[in-house]
C-alpha positions as CSV (number, residue, x, y, z in Angstrom):
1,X,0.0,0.0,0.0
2,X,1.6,3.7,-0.8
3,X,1.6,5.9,2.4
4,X,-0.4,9.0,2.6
5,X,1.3,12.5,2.1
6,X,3.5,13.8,5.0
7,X,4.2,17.0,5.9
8,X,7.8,18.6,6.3
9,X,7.5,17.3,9.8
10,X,6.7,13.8,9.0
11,X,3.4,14.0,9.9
12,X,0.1,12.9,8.0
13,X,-2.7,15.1,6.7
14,X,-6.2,14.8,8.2
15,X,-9.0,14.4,5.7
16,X,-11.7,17.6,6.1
17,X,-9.3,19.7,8.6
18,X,-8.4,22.9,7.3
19,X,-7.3,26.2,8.0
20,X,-9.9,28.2,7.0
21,X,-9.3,31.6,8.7
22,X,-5.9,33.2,8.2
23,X,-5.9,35.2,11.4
24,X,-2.0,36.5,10.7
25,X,-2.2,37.0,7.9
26,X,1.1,34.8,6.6
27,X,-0.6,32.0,4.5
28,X,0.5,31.9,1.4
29,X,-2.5,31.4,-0.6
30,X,-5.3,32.7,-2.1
31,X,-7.7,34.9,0.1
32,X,-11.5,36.1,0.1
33,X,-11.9,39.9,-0.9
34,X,-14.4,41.8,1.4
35,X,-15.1,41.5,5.0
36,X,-13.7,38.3,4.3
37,X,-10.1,38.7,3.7
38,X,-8.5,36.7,6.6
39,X,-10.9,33.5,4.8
40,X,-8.4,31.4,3.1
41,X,-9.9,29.9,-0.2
42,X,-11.0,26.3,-0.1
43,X,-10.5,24.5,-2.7
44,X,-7.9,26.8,-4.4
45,X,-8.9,27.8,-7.8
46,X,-6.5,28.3,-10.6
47,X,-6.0,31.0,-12.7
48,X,-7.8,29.9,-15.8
49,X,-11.2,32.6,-16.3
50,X,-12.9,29.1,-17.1
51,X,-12.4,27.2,-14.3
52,X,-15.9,27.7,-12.6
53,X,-14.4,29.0,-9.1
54,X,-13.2,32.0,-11.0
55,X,-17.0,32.8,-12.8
56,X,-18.1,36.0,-12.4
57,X,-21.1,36.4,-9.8
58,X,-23.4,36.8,-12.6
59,X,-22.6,33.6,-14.1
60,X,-22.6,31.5,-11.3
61,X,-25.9,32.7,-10.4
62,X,-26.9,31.6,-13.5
63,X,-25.5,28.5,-13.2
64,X,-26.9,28.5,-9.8
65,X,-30.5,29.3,-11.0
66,X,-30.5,26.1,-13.5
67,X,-29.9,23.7,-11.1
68,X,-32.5,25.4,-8.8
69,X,-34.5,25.2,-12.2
70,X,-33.9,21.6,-12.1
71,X,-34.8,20.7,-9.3
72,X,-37.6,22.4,-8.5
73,X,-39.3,21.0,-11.7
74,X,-38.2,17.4,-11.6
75,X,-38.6,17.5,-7.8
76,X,-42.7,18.7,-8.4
77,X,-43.2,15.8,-10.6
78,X,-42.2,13.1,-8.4
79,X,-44.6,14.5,-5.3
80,X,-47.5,15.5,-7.1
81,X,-49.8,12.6,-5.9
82,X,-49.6,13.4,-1.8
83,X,-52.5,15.1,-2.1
84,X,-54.8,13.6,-5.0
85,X,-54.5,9.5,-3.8
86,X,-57.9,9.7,-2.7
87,X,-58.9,10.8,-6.1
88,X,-56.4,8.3,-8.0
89,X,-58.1,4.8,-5.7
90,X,-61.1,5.6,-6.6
91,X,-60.7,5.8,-9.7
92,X,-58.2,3.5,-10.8
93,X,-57.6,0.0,-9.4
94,X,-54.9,1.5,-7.1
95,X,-55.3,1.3,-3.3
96,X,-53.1,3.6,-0.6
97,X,-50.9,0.9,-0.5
98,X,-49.8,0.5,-3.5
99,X,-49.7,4.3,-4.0
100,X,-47.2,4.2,-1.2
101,X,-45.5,1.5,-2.5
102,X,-45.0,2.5,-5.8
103,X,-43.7,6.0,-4.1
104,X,-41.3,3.4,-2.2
105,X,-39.6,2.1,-5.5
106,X,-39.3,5.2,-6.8
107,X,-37.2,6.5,-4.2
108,X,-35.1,3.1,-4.4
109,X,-34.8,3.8,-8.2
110,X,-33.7,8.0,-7.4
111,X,-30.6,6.0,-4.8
112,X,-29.6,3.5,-6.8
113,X,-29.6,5.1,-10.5
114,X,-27.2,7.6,-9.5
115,X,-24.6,4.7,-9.5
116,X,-25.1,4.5,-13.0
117,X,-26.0,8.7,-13.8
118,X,-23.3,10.2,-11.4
119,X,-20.5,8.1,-13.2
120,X,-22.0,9.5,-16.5
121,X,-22.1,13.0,-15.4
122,X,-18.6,12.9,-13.9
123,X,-17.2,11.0,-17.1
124,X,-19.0,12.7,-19.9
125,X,-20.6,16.4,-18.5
126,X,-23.3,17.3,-15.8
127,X,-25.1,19.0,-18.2
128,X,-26.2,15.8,-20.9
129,X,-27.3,14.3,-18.0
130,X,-29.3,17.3,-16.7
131,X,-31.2,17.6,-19.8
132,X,-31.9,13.5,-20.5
133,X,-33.0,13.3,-16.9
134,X,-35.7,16.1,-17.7
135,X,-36.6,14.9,-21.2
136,X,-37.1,11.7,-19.6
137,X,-39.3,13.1,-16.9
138,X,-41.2,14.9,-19.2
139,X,-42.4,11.9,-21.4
140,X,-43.1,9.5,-18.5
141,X,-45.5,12.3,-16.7
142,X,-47.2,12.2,-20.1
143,X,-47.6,8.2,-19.3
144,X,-48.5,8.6,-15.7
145,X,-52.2,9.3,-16.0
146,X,-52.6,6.0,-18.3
147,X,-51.4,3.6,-15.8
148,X,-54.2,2.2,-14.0
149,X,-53.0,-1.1,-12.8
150,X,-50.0,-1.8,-10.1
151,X,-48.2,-3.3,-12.1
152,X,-48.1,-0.6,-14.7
153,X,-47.8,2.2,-11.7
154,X,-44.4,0.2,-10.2
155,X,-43.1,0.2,-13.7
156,X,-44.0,3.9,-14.4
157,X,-42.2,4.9,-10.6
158,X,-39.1,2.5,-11.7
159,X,-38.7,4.6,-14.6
160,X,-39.1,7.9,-12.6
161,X,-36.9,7.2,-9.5
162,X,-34.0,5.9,-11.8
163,X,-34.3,9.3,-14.5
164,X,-34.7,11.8,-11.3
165,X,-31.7,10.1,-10.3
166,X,-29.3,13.3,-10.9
167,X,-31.4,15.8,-8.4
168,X,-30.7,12.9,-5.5
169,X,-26.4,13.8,-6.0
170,X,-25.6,15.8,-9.1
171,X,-26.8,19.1,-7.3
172,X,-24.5,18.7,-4.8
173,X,-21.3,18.5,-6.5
174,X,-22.5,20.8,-9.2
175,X,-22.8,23.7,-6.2
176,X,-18.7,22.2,-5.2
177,X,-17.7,23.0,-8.0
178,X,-18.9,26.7,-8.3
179,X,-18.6,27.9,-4.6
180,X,-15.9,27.9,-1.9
181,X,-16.2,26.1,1.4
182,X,-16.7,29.4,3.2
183,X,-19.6,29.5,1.0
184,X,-21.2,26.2,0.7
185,X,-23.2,26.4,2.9
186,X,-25.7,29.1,2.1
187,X,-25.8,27.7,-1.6
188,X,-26.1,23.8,-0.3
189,X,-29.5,25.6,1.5
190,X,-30.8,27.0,-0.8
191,X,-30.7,23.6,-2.7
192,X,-32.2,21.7,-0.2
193,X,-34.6,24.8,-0.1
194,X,-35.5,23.5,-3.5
195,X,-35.5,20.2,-3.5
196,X,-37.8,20.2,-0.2
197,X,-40.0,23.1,-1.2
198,X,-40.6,21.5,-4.5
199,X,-41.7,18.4,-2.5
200,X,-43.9,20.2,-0.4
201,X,-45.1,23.0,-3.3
202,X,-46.3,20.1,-5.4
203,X,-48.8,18.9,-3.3
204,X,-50.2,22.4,-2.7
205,X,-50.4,22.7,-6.5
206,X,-52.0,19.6,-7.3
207,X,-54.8,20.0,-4.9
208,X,-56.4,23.0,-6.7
209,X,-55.3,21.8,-10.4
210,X,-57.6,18.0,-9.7
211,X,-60.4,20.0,-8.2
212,X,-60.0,22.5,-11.5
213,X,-59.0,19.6,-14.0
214,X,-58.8,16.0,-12.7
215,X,-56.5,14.0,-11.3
216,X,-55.2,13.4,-14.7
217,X,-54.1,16.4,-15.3
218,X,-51.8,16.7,-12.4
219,X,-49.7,14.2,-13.8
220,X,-49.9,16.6,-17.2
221,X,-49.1,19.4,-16.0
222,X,-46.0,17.6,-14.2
223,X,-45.1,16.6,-17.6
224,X,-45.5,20.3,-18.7
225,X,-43.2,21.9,-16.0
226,X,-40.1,19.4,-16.4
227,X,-41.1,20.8,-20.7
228,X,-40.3,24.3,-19.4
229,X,-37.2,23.1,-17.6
230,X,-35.7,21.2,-20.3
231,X,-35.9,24.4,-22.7
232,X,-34.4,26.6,-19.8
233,X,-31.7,24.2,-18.8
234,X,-30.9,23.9,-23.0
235,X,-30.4,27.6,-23.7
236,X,-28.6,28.7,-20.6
237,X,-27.1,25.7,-18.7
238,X,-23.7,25.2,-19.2
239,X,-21.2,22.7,-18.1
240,X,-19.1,22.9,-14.8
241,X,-16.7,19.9,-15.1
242,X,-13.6,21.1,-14.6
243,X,-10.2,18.8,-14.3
244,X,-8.0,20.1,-11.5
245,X,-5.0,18.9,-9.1
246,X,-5.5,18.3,-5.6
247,X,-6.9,21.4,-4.0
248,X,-7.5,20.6,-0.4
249,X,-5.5,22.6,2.2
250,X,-5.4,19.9,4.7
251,X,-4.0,20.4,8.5
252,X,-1.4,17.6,9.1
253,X,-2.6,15.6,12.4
254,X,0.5,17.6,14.5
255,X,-1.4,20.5,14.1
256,X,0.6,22.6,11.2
257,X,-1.1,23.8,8.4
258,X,-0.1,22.4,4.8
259,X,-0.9,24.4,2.1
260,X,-2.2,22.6,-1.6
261,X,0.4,21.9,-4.5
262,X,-1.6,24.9,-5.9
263,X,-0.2,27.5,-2.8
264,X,1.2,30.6,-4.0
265,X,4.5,32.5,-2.9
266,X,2.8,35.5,-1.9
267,X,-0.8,36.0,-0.2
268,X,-3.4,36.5,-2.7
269,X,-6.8,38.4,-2.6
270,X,-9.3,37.4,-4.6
271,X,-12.4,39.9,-5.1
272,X,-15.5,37.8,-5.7
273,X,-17.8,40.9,-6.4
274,X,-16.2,41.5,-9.4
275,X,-15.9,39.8,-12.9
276,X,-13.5,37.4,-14.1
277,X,-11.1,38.6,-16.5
278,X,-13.6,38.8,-20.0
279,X,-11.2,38.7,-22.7
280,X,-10.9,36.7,-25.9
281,X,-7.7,35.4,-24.9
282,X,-5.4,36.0,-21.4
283,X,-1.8,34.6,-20.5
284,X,-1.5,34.2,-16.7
285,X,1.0,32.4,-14.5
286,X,-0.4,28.9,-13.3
287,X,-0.1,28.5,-9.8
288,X,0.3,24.5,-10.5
289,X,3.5,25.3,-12.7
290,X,4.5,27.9,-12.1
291,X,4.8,29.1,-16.0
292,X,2.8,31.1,-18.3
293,X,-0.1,29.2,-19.3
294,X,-2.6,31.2,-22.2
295,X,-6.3,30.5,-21.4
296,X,-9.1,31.6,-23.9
297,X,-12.7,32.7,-23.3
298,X,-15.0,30.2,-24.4
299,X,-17.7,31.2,-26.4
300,X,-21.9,31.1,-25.6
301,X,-21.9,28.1,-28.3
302,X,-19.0,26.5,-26.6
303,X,-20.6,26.9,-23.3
304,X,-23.7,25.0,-23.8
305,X,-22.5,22.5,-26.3
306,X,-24.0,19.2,-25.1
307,X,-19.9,17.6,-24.3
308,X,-16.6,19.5,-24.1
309,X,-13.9,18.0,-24.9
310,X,-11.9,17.6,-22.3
311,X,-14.8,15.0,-21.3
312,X,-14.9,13.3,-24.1
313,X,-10.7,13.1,-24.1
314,X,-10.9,11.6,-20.9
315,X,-10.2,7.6,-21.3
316,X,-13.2,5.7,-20.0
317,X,-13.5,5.0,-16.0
318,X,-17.4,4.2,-15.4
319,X,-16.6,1.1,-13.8
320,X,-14.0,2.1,-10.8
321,X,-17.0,4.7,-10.4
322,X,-19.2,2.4,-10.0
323,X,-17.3,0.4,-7.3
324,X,-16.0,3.2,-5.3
325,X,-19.2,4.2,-4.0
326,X,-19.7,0.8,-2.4
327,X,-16.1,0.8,-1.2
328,X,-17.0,4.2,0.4
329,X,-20.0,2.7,2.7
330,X,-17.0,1.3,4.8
331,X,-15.9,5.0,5.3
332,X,-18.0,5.4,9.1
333,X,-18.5,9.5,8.2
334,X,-20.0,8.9,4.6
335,X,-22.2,6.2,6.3
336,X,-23.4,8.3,8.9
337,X,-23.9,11.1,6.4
338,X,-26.3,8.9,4.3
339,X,-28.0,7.7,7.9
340,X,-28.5,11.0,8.6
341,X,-30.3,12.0,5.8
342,X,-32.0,9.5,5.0
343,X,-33.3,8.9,8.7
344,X,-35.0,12.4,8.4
345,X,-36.2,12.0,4.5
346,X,-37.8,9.0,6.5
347,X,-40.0,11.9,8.7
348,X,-40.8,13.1,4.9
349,X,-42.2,10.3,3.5
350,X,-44.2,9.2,6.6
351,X,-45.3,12.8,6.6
352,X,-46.6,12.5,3.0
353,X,-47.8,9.2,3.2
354,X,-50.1,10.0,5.8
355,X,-51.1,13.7,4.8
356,X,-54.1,13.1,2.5
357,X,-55.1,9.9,5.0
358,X,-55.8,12.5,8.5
359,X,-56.9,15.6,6.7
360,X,-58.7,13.9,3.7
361,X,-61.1,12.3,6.1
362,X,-63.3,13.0,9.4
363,X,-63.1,15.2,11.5
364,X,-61.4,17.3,8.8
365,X,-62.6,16.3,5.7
366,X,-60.5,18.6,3.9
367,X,-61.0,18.5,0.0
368,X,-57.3,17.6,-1.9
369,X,-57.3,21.8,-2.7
370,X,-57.3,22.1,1.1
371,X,-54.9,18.9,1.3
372,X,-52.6,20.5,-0.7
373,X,-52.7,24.0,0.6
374,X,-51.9,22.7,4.0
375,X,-48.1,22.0,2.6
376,X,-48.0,25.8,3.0
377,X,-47.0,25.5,6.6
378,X,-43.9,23.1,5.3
379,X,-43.1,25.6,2.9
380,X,-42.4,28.4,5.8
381,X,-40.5,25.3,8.0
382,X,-38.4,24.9,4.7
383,X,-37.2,28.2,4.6
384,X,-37.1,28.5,8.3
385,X,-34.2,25.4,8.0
386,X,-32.9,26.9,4.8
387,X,-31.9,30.5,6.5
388,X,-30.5,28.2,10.1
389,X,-28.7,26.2,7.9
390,X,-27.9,28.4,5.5
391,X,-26.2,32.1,6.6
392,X,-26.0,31.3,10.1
393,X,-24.6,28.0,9.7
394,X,-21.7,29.5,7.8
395,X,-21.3,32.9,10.3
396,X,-21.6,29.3,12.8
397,X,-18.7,27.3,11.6
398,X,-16.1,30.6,11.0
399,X,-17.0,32.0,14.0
400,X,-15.8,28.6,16.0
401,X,-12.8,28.2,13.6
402,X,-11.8,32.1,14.3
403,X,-12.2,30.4,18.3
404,X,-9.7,28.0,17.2
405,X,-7.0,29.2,15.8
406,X,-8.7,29.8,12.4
407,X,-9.1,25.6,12.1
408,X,-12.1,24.4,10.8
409,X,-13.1,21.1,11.5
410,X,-16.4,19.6,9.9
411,X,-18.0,18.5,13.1
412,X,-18.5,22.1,13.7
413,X,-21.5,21.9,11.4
414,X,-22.9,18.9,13.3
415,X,-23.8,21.4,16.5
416,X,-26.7,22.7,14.5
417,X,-28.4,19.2,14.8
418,X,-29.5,20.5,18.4
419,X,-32.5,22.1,17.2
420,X,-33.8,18.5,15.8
421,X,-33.0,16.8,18.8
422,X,-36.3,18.7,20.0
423,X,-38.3,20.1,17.1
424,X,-38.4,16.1,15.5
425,X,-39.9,14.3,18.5
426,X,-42.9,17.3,19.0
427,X,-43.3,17.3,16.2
428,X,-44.1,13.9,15.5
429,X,-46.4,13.7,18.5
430,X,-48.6,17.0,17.8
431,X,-48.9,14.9,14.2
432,X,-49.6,11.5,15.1
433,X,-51.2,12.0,18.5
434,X,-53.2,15.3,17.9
435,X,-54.6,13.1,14.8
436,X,-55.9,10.6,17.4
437,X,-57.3,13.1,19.6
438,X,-58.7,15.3,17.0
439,X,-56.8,18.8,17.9
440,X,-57.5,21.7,16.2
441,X,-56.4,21.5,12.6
442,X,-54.3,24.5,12.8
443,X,-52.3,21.9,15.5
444,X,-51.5,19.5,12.9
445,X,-50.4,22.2,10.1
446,X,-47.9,23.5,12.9
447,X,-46.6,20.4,12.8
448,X,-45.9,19.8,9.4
449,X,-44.1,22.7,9.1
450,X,-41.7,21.5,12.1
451,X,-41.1,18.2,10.4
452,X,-40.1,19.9,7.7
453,X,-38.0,21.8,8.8
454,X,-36.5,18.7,10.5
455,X,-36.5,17.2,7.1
456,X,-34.3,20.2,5.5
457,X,-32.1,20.6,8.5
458,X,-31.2,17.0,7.5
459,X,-30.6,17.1,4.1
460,X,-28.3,20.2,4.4
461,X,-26.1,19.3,7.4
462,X,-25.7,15.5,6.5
463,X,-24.4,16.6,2.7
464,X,-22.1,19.4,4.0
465,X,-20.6,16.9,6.4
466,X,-19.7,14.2,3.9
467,X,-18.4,16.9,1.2
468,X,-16.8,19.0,3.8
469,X,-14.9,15.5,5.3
470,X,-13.9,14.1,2.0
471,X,-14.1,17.1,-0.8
472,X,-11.8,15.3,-2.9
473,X,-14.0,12.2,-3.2
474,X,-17.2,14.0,-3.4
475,X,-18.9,13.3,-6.5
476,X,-18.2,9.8,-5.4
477,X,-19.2,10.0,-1.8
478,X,-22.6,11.6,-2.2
479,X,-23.4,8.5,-4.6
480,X,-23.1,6.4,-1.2
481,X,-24.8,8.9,0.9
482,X,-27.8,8.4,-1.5
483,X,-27.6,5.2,-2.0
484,X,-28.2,4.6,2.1
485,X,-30.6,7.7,2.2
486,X,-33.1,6.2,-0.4
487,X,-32.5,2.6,0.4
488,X,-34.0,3.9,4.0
489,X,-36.7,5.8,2.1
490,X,-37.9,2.5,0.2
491,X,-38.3,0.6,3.1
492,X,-40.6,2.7,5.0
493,X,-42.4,3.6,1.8
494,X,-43.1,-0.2,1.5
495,X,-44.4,-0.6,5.6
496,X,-45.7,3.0,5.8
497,X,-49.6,2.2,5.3
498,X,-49.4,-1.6,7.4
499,X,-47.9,0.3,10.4
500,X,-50.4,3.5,10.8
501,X,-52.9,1.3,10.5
502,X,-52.0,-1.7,12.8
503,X,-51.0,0.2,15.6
504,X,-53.4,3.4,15.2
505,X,-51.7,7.0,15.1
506,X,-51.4,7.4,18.6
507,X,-49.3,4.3,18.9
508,X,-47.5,4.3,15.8
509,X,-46.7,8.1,16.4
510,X,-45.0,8.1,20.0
511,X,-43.1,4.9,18.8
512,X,-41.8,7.4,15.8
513,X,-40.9,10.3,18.1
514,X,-39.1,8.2,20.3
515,X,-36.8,6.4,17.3
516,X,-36.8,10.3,15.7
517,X,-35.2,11.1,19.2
518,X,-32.7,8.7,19.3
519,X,-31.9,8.7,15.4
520,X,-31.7,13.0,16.3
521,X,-28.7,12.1,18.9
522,X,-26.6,10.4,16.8
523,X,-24.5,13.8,16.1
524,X,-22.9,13.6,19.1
525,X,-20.9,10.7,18.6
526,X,-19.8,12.1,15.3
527,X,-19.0,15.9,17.2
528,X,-16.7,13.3,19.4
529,X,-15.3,10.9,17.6
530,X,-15.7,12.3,13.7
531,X,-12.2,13.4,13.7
532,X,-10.8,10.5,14.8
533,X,-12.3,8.6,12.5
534,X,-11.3,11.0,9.6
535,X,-7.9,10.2,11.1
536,X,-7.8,6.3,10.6
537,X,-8.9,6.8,7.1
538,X,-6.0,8.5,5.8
539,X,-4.3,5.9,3.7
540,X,-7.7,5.1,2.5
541,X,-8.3,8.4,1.6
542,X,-5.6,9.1,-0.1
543,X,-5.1,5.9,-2.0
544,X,-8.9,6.4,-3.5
545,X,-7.9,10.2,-4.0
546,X,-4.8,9.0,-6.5
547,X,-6.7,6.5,-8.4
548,X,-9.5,9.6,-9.0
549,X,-6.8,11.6,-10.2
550,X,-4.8,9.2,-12.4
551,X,-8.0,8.6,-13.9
552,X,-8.3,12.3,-15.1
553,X,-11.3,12.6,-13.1
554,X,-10.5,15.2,-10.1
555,X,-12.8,18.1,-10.7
């Protein structure tokens, strides 16, 4: 086995540890501009106007605003039934069950395809596979209404789960490869903002459109919003692939900070406020070889052409792709990480699943336009999570690594799992149990929003912690977090209607907050032990980081 990298003092680095905060100013590297100046810059970018660290605000918002565009379409299609199923049993041959059911394999499908989608996208571009997974979603919602048997319903949720695949883990690495770590944060919100709100949006949507329309055409008009995507994401999506050297500034486990092969020799601001160089053509000095490299401009037709070519040249390496995210469910962080979220996307399904069962019937009686415009209250707990998570969970994590010596370690994140460890288990209670007793409608709309709220919480702090551990084996690692999170997601999706049933919601319900409460405490382990676990898996890490990067496939 090759040893891992040492430092000048013999010692090793430490996956995810790095100096962030420049609080003497002496690190030779690249700084933020601002009222962040004393933030180094991780990853380091290079010096070529095309390498998508270096975009100009207005085109990373751009880029930004697809994948928002993205998901928020595909994401409505797959939840547009929460609040029609009364509608769709009775009049298809469909029962609750296999509604559920069928909800269960498409979230199987969404884990599992992105072992074969994520390779593609890493291998080939981001952005053919952004554009076949919304074709695709397109044409199946199209389908959707004229499946009437379970059979045909499993098949038509097979093919759905394993085209949304991309939105489960090619968000993610698309916002790593435009933002810096003192960044991510905010931006990995705002996705989850998305991705949850378009969960939660589509059920409100779909309430009024079946009382309007029909059932029916809630499918449609699914079909019709992933047509506006595609067109969007065609005209102004470009790719964000981008082959560079190791870029990690790692802390060595003595302590000392390391700086990246791409360090400079003198510190180095960089103003994000303002525009990358626009010129046809520049000549700057790479900071990987130190000699005059000549980068040119690409142009609009170049920028949304379906592959670039320094894709295509790439030789072919699907298959180590495909095995490394297995491989990776040994690494105890990017396990936990897919736990994580995937034990609170569990809170969302059961949420979901039971939605249209409490309110759609007595003593509530709510019509599917009143079904769906309940998800309101989710709505405001999404962007309640997205702002926690989001801006104050990166003032969060500087502020402790300015405490510390400007060292940020990615546990820090983990402390803003303490709001869960409350909010989950009230409010799963308030749902199931103030169901049973019949509160006050208003009661179980409260709650909603607090699970989701939960729900986002989880999806934001559980990615950041795997990318933010292993940034180097990211496009990689998030395959495995899926793979866990939706594996999770199947299996209550499949028991979901048997168990409220069986044991009532009063039962079923205090059972659930006591399993969210211990599922919520996990963290702590993880804000004690994370680092040493990050420790033990530096030859690992670094023997999986080489093979990525002999394969030409470090972006």
């Amino acid at each position: 086995m090759e040893s891992e990298p040492e430092t000048m003092d013999g010692s090793t680095f430490i996956p995810g540890t790095v100096h962030l905060v420049d609080l003497e100013g002496t690190m030779h590297t690249k700084h933020a501009s601002g009222g962040h100046r004393d933030i180094v810059l991780v990853p380091t970018p290079s010096n070529d106007p095309n390498d998508p660290l270096n975009w100009s605000p207005r085109r990373k918002l751009l880029s930004t605003t697809c994948m928002c565009v993205y998901t928020l379409m595909v994401g409505i299609a797959s939840a547009l039934i929460y609040s029609v199923e009364t509608p769709i049993t009775e009049a298809t041959e469909l029962t609750l069950d296999n509604l559920n059911s069928g909800t269960g394999y498409l979230f199987l499908l969404a884990g599992w395809g992105c072992l074969f989608w994520q390779p593609i996208a890493l291998q080939y571009g981001k952005r053919p596979v952004y554009l076949i997974s919304t074709l695709a979603n397109t044409a199946i919602q199209i389908w959707a209404p004229h499946t009437k048997t379970n059979g045909q319903w499993i098949a038509k949720n097979i093919l759905q789960g394993f085209f949304s695949a991309p939105i489960e883990s090619l968000c993610e690495i698309s916002i790593t490869d435009l933002y810096f770590t003192h960044e991510r944060g905010f931006y990995m919100a705002l996705y989850a903002l998305f991705l949850a709100g378009s969960n939660f949006l589509a059920p409100i949507l779909a309430g009024f459109i079946n009382d309007g329309q029909g059932w029916q055409w809630v499918l449609y008009w699914g079909g019709i919003f992933c047509g506006i995507g595609f067109v969007f994401l065609f005209f102004f999506m470009e790719e964000t692939n981008y082959h560079r050297a190791l870029t990690t500034n790692f802390i060595s486990s003595s302590g000392n900070q390391t700086p990246s092969p791409q360090a400079h020799t003198s510190p180095e601001v960089i103003d994000e406020k303002k525009v990358a160089p626009e010129m046809e053509q520049c000549t700057l000095n790479d900071t990987e070889t130190g000699i005059a490299q000549s980068y040119k401009e690409k142009t609009y037709l170049q920028k949304i052409a379906l592959f670039q070519k320094a894709d295509l040249g790439q030789p072919n390496r699907l298959l180590g792709m495909v095995q490394r995210p297995l491989i990776f469910l040994t690494f105890p962080v990017i396990f936990f990480s897919g736990f994580s979220y995937g034990s609170y996307l569990v809170w969302f399904n059961v949420l979901n699943g039971t939605s249209s069962l409490i309110l759609g019937n007595s003593p509530y009686n709510f019509k599917s336009s009143m079904v769906g415009l309940s998800y309101i209250s989710t709505l405001l707990g999404v962007i309640v999570a997205a702002i926690y998570t989001g801006k104050f969970g990166d003032w969060f994590m500087i502020r402790l690594a300015r405490k510390r010596n400007g060292i940020m370690e990615p546990e820090y994140r983990l402390w803003l799992f303490g709001f869960c460890v409350v909010a989950l288990p009230f409010g799963l209670i308030l749902w199931g149990v103030g169901a049973a007793h019949h509160v006050h409608w208003f009661g179980l709309l409260f709650a909603m929003g607090v699970i989701a709220c939960c729900n986002t919480i989880g999806i934001t702090l559980s990615v950041n912690y795997c990318i933010d551990s292993y940034r180097d084996l990211s496009g990689e690692a998030i395959i495995t977090v899926i793979v866990v999170r939706n594996t999770m997601s199947f299996a209550i999706g499949y028991g979901l209607t048997p168990w409220v049933t069986d044991m009532g919601y009063q039962n079923a319900f205090i059972v659930a907050a006591f399993i969210g409460l211990a599922q919520a405490l996990t963290f702590l382990v993880f804000v004690k032990y994370g680092k040493t676990l990050r420790k033990r898996s530096i030859a690992r890490y670094w023997k999986y980081v080489k093979e990525i990067e002999k394969a030409g496939l470090k972006h």
